[in-house]
N, CA, C and O atoms as CSV, one atom per row, in Angstrom:
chain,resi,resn,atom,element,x,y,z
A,1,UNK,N,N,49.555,39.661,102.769
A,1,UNK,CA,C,49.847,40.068,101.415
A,1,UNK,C,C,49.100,41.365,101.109
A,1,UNK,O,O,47.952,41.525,101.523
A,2,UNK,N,N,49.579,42.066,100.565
A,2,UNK,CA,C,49.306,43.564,100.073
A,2,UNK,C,C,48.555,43.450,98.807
A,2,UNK,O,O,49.004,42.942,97.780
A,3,UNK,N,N,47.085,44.087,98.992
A,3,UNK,CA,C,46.283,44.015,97.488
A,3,UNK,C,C,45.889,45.265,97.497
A,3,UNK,O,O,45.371,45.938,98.388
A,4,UNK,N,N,46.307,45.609,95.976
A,4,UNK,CA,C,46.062,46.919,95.453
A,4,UNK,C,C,44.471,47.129,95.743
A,4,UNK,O,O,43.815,46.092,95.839
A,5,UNK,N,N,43.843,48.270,95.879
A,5,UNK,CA,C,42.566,48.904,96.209
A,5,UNK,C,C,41.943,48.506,94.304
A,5,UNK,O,O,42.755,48.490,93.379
A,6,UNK,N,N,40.646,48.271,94.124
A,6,UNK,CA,C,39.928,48.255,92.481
A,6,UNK,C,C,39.975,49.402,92.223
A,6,UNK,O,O,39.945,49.640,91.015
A,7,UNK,N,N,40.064,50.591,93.148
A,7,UNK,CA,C,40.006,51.871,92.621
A,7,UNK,C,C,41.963,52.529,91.716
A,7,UNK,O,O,42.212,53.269,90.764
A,8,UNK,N,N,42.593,51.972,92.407
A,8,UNK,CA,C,43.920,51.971,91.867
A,8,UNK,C,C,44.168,51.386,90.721
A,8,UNK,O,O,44.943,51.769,89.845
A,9,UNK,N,N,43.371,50.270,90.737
A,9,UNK,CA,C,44.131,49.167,89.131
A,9,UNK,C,C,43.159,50.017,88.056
A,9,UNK,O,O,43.437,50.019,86.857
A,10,UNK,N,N,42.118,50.663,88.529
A,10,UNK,CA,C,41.084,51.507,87.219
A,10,UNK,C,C,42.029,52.411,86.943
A,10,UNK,O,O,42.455,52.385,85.788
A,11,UNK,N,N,42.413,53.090,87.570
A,11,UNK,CA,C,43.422,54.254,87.196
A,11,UNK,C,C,44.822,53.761,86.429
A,11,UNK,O,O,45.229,54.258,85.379
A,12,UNK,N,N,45.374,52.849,87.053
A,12,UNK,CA,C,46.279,52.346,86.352
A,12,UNK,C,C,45.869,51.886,84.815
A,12,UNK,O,O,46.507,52.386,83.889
A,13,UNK,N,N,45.204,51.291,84.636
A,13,UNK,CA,C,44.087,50.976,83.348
A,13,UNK,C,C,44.241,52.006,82.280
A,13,UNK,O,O,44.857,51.974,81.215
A,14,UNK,N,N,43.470,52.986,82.887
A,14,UNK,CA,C,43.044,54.043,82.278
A,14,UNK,C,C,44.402,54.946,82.020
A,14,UNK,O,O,44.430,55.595,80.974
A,15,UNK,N,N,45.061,54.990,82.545
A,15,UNK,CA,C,46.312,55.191,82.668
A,15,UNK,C,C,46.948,54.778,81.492
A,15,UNK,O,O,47.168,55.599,80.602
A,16,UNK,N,N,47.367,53.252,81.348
A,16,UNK,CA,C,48.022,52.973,80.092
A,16,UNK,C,C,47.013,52.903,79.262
A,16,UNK,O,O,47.426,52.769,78.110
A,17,UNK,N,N,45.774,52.938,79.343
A,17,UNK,CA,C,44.985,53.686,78.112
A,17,UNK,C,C,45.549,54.852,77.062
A,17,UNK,O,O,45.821,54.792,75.863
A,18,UNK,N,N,45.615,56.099,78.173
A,18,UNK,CA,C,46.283,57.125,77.665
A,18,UNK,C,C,47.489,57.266,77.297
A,18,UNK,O,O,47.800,58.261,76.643
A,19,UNK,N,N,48.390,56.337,77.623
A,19,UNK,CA,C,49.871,55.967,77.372
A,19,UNK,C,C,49.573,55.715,75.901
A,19,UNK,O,O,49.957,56.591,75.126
A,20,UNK,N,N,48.893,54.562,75.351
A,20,UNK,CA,C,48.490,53.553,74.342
A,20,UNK,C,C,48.248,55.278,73.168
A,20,UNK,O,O,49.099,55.735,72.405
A,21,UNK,N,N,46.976,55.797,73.410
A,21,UNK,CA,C,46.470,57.113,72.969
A,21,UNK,C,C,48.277,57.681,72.156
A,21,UNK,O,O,48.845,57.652,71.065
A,22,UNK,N,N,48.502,58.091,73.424
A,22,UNK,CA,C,49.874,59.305,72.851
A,22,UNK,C,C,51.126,58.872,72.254
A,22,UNK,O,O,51.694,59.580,71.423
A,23,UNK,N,N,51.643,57.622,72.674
A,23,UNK,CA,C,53.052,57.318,72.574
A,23,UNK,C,C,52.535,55.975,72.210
A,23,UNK,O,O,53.080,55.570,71.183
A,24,UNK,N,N,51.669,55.150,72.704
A,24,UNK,CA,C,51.915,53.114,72.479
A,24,UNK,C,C,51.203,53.038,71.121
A,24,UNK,O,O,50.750,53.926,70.399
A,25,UNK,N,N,51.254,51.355,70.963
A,25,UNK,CA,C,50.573,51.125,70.176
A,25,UNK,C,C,49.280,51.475,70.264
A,25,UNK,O,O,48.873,52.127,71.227
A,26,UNK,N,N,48.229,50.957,68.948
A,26,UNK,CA,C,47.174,51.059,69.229
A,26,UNK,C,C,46.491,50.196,70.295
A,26,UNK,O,O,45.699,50.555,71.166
A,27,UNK,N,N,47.126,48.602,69.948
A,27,UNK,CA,C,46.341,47.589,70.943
A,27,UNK,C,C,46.681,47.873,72.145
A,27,UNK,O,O,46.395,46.842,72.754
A,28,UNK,N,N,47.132,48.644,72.926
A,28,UNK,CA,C,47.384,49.107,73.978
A,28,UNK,C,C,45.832,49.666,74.813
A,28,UNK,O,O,45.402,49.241,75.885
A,29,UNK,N,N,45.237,50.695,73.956
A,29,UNK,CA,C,44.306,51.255,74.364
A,29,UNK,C,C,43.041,50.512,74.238
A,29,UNK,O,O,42.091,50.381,75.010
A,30,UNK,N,N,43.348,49.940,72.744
A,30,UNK,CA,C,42.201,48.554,72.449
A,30,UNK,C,C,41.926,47.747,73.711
A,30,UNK,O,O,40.841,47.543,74.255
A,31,UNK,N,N,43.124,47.338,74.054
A,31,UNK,CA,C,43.234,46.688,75.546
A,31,UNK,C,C,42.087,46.962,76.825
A,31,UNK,O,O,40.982,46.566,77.196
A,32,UNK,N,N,43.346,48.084,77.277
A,32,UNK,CA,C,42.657,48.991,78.286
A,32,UNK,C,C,40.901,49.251,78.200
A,32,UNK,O,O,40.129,49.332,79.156
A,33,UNK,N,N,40.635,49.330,76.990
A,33,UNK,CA,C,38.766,49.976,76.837
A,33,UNK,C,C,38.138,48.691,77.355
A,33,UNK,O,O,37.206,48.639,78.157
A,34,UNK,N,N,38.994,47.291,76.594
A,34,UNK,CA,C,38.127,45.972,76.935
A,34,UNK,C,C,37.936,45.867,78.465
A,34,UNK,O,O,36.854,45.712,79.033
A,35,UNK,N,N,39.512,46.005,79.218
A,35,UNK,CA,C,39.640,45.637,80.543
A,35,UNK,C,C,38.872,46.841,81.205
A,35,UNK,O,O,38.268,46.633,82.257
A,36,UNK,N,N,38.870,47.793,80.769
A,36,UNK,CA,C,38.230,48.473,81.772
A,36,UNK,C,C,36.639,48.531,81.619
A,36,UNK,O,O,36.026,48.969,82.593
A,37,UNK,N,N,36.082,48.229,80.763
A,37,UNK,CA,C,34.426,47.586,80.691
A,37,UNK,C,C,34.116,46.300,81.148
A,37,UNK,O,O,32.964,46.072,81.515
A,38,UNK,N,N,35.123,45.270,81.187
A,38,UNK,CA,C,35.405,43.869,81.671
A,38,UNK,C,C,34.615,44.564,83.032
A,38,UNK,O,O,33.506,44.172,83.397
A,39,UNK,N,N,35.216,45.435,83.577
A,39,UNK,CA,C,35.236,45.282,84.896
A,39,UNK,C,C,34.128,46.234,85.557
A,39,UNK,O,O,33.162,45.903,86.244
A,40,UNK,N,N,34.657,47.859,85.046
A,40,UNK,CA,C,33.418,48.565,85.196
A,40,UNK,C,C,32.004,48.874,84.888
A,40,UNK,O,O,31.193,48.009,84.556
A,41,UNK,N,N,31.783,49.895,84.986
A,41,UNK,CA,C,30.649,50.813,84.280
A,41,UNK,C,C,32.049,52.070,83.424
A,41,UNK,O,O,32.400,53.075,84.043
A,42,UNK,N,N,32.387,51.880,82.620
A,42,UNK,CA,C,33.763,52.292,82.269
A,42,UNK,C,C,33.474,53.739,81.477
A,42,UNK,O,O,33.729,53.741,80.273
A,43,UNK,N,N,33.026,54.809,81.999
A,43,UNK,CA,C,33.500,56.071,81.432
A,43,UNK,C,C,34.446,56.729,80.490
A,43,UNK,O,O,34.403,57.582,79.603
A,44,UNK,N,N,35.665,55.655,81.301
A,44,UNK,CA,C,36.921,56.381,80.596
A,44,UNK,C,C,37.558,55.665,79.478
A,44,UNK,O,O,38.564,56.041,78.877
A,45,UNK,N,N,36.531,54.060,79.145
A,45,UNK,CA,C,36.832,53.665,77.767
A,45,UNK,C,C,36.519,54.624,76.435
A,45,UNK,O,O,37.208,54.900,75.452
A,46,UNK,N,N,34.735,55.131,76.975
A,46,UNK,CA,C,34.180,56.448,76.002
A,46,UNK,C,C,35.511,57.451,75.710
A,46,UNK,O,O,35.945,57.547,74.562
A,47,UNK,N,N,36.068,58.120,76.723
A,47,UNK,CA,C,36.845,58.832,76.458
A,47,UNK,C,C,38.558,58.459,76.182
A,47,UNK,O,O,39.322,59.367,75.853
A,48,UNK,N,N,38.922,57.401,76.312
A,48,UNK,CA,C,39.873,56.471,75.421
A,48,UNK,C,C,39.815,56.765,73.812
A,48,UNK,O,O,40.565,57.184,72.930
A,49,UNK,N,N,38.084,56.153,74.004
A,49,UNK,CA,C,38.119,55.855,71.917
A,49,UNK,C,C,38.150,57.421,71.695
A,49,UNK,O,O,39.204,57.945,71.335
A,50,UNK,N,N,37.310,57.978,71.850
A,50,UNK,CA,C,37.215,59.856,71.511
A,50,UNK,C,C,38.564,60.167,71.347
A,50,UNK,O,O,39.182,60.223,70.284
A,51,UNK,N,N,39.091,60.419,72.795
A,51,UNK,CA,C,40.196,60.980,72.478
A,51,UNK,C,C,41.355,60.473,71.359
A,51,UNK,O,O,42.278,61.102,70.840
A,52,UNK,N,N,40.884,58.965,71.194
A,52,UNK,CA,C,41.896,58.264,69.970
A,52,UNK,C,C,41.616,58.425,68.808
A,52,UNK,O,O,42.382,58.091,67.904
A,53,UNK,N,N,40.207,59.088,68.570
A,53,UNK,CA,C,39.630,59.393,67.249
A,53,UNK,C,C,39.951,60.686,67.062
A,53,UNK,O,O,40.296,61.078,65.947
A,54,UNK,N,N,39.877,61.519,68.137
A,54,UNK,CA,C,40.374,63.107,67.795
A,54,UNK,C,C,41.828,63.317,67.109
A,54,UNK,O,O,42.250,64.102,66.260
A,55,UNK,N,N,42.518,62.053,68.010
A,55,UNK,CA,C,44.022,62.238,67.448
A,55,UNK,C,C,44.448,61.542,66.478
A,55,UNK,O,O,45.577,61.898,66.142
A,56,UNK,N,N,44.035,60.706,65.884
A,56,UNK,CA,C,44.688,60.693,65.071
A,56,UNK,C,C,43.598,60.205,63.759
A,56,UNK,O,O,43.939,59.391,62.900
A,57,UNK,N,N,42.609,60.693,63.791
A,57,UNK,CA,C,41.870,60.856,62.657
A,57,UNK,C,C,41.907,62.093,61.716
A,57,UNK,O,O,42.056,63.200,62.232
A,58,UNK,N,N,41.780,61.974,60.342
A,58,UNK,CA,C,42.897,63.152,59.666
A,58,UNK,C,C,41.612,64.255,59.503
A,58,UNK,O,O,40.433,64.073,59.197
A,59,UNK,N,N,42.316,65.381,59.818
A,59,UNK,CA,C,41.555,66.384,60.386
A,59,UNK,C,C,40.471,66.789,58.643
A,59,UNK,O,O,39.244,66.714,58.706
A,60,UNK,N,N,41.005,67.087,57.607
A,60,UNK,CA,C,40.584,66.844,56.634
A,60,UNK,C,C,40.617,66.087,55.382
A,60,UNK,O,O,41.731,65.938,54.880
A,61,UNK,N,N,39.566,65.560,54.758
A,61,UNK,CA,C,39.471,64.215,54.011
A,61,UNK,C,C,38.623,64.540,53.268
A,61,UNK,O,O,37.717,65.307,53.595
A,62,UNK,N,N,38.819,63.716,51.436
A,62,UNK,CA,C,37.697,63.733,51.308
A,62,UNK,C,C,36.175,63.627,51.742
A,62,UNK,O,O,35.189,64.358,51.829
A,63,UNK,N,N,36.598,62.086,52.005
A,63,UNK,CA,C,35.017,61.422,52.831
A,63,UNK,C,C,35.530,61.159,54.311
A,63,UNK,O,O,36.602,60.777,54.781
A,64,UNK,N,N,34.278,61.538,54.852
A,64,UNK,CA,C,34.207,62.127,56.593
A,64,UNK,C,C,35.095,60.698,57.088
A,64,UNK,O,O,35.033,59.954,56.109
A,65,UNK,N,N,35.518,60.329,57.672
A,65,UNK,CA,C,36.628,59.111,58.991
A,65,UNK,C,C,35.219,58.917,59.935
A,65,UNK,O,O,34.639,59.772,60.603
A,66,UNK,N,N,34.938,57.703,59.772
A,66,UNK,CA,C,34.673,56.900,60.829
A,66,UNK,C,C,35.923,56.814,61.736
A,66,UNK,O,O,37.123,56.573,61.609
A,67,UNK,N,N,34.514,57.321,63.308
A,67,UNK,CA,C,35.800,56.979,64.406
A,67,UNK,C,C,35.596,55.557,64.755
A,67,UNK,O,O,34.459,55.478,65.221
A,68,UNK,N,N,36.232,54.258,64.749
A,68,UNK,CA,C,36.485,53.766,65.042
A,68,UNK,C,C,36.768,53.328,66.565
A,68,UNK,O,O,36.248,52.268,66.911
A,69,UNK,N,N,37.262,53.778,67.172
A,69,UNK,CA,C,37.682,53.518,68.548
A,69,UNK,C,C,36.566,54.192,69.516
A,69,UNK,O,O,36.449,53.708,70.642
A,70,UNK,N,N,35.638,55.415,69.092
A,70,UNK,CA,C,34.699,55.894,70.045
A,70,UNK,C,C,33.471,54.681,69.892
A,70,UNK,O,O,32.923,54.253,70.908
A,71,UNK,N,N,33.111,54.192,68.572
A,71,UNK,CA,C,32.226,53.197,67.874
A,71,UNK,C,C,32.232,52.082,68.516
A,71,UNK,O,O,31.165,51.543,68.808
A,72,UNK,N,N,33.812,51.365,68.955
A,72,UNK,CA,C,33.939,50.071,69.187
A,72,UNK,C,C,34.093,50.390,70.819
A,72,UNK,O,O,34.143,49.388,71.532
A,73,UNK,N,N,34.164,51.549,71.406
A,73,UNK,CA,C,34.179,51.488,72.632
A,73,UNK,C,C,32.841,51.535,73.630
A,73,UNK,O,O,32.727,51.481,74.855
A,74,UNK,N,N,31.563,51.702,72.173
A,74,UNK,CA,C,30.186,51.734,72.981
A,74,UNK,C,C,29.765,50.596,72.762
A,74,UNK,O,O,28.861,50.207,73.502
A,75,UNK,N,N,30.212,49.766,71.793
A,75,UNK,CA,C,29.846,48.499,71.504
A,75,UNK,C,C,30.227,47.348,72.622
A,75,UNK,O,O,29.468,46.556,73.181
A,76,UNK,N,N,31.855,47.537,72.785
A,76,UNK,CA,C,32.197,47.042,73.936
A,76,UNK,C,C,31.511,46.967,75.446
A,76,UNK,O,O,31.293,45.964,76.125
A,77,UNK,N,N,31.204,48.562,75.790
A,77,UNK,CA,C,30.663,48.540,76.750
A,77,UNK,C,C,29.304,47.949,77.024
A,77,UNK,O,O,28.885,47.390,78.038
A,78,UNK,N,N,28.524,48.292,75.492
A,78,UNK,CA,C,27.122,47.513,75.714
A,78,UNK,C,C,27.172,46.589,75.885
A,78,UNK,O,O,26.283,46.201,76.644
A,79,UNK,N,N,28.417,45.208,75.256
A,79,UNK,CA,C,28.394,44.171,75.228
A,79,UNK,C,C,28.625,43.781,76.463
A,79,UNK,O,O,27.951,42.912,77.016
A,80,UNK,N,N,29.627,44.409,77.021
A,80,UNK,CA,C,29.980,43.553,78.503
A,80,UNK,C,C,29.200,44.053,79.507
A,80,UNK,O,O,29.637,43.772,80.623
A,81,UNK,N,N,27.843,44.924,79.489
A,81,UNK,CA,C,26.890,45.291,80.395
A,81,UNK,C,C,26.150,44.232,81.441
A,81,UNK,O,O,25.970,44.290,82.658
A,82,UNK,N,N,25.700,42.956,80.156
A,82,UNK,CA,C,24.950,41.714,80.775
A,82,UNK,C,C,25.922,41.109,81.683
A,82,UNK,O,O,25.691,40.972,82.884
A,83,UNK,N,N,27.332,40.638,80.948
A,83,UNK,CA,C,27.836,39.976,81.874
A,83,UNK,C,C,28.329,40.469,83.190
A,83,UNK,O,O,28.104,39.785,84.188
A,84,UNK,N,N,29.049,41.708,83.294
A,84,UNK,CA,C,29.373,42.391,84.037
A,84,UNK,C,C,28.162,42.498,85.036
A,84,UNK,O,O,28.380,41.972,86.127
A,85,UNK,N,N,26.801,43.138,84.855
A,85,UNK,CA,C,26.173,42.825,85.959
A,85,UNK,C,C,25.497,41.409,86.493
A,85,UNK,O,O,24.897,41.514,87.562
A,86,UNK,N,N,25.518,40.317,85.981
A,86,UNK,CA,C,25.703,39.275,86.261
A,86,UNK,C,C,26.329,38.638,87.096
A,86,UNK,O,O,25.923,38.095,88.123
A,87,UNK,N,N,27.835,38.724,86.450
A,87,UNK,CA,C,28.738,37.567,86.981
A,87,UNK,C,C,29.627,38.608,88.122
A,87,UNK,O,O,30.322,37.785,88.718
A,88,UNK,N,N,29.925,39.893,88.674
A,88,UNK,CA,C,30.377,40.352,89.099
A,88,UNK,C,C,29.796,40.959,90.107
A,88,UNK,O,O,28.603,41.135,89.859
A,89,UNK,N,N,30.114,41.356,91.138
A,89,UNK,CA,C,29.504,42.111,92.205
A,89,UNK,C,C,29.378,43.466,91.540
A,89,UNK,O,O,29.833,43.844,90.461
A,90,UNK,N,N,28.654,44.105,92.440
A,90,UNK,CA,C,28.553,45.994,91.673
A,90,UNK,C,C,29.484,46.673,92.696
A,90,UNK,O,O,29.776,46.179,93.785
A,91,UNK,N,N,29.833,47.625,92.322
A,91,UNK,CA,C,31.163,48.313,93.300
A,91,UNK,C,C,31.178,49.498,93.158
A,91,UNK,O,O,32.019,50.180,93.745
């Protein structure tokens, strides 16, 4: 049986991350940030939420926009730090 490489399914991940970002829903990328901290040391959740806060947070406002998605994507990652090095091998 044929198993995809961990380095392929991150990309794929990250991948419909950016799909989620431009064209999908939001829970798309919501997704992707979880699964890809689930699993990694995830870089490209940071730059998921960013780039989801750049786009579509309104460029001017009265009161400043919380980004949201850069916020919940460091939270995420801190959170799944313990378990992740725990319960998972390092890779």
């Amino acid at each position: 049986m044929y198993h995809l490489p961990i380095t392929s399914i991150r990309v794929f991940v990250a991948l419909a991350g950016l799909f989620g970002v431009l064209w999908g829903p939001w829970w798309l990328t919501a997704a992707a940030i979880v699964l890809l901290s689930a699993r990694f040391r995830a870089w490209e959740a940071l730059l998921l939420g960013l780039l989801t806060d750049l786009t579509w947070l309104p460029a001017v406002s009265l009161f400043q926009p919380v980004p949201f998605f850069t916020l919940g994507a460091i939270a995420v990652i801190w959170a799944f730090e313990p378990i992740r090095s725990k319960f998972l091998l390092r890779t």
